[in-house]
N, C-alpha and C positions, 0 to 999 in steps of 0.2 A: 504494500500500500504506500509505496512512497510517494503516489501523488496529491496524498491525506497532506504529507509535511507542509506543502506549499498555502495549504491550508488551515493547517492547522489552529493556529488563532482562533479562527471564526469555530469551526469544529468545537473546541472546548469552551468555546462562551456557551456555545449550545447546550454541550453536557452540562456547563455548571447548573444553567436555569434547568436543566430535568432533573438534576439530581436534586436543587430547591424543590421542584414543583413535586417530585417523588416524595420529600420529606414533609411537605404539608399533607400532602395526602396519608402518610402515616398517621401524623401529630392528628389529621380527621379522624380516622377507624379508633386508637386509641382512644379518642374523648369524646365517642361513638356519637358523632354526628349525625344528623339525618342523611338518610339515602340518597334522597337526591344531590346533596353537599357534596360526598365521597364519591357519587358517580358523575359530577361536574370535575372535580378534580383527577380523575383517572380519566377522562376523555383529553384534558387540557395535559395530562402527559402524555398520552397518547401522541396527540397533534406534535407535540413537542417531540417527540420520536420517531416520527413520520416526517419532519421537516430535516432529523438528522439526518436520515437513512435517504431521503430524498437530496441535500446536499452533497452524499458521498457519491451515490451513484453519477448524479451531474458531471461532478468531476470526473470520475471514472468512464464515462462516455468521452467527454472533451479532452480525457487523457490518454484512452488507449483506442479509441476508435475512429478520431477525427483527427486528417493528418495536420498542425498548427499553420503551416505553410498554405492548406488549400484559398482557393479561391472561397469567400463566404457563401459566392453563389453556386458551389457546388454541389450537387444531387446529393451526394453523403455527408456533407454538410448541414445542408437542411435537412436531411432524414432525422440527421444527429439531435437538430435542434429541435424536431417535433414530436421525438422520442423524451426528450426532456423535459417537454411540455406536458407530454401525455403524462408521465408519471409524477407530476407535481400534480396534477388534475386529480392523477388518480389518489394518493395520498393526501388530498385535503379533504374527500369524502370519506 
């Protein structure tokens, strides 16, 4: 995964705020909050882990599948870039 590194930064702001948003949602179930509370909270990490796993793959497309040099108007280029689309689409539902 070395093309995590170049990203890395943004990468673990990400984790910090899920591993926040993991930890309210505990501090929830322990001080047995309403249900609907604790399943506001597990969907909002969810999302939040859906946008990671969604940022890694992005790169991972732009890193191992798209040659940096192409033309932007080229066919696998844009394949590249509607394939990135589609899975940020599909990861926010």
């Amino acid at each position: 995964m070395g093309h995590v590194a170049s990203e890395k930064t943004k990468l673990l702001n990400r984790l910090k705020r899920l591993r926040g948003q993991i930890e309210g949602l505990e501090r929830a179930v322990l001080a047995d909050e309403e249900c609907t509370n604790v399943l506001q909270q597990a969907t909002s990490c969810r999302g939040a882990l859906d946008g990671f796993i969604a940022e890694v793959i992005e790169d991972h497309i732009r890193e191992h599948m798209v040659d940096p040099k192409a033309n932007r108007d080229d066919a696998r280029v844009q394949a590249a870039e509607d394939l990135v689309d589609i899975i940020h689409q599909y990861l926010k539902k």
